[in-house]
C-alpha positions, 0 to 999 in steps of 0.5 A, spaced: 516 514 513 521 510 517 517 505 522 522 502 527 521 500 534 527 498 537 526 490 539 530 485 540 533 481 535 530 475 538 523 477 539 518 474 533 513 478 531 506 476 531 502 475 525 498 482 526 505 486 527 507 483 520 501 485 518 502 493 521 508 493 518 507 490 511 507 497 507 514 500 510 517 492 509 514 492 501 517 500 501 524 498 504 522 503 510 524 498 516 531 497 519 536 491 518 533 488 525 525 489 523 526 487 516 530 480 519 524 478 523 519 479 519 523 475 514 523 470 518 516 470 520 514 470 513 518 464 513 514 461 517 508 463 516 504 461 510 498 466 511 502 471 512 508 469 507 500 470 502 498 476 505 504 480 504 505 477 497 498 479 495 499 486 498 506 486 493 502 484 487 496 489 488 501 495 489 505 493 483 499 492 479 496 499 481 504 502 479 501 499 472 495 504 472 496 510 468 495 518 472 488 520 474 488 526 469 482 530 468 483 533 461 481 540 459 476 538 455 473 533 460 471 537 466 469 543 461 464 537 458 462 535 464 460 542 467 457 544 461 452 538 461 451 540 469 449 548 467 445 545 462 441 538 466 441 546 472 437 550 467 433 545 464 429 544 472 
C-alpha cells in the first residue's frame, strides 16, 4: 500500500508523523519527496533514528521465524485430547 500525502519538500515532518510512516518507509512504500524528509529527520532526531531502527530490527528478526503450520498429526492430536477431556466430564 502506497502512503503519500503531497508535501512540500521543505515542510519537516514531526516526530509523530515519522512514527506514522515508519512501516511504509521500512517497506520502500513512500515517494522520493516523503522518503527525503524522513531521512532528514531521521538525521536529526536521535530518538526516532532509534525508533525506526528497532522497528527494522524487530521486522527482520520476525522474517527469521519459521511459518506457522500446523501439522495433520497436531490438530488431529489436539482434537482428540479435547474429545476425550469432553467425554470424561
Amino acid at each position: 500500500m502506497a502512503h503519500d500525502r503531497s508535501q512540500s519538500d521543505h515542510e519537516e515532518m514531526t516526530c509523530r508523523e515519522v512514527a506514522e510512516w515508519t512501516s511504509a518507509y521500512l517497506d520502500a512504500h513512500v515517494g522520493e519527496d516523503r522518503k527525503q524528509q524522513i531521512a532528514l529527520h531521521l538525521a536529526a532526531c536521535a530518538g526516532c533514528g532509534a525508533y525506526v531502527g528497532q522497528i527494522a530490527s524487530v521486522r527482520d528478526l520476525v522474517r527469521l521465524l519459521p511459518p506457522a503450520v500446523d501439522s495433520p498429526s497436531e490438530s488431529e492430536q489436539v482434537r482428540q485430547a479435547v474429545a476425550a477431556k469432553l467425554r470424561r466430564q
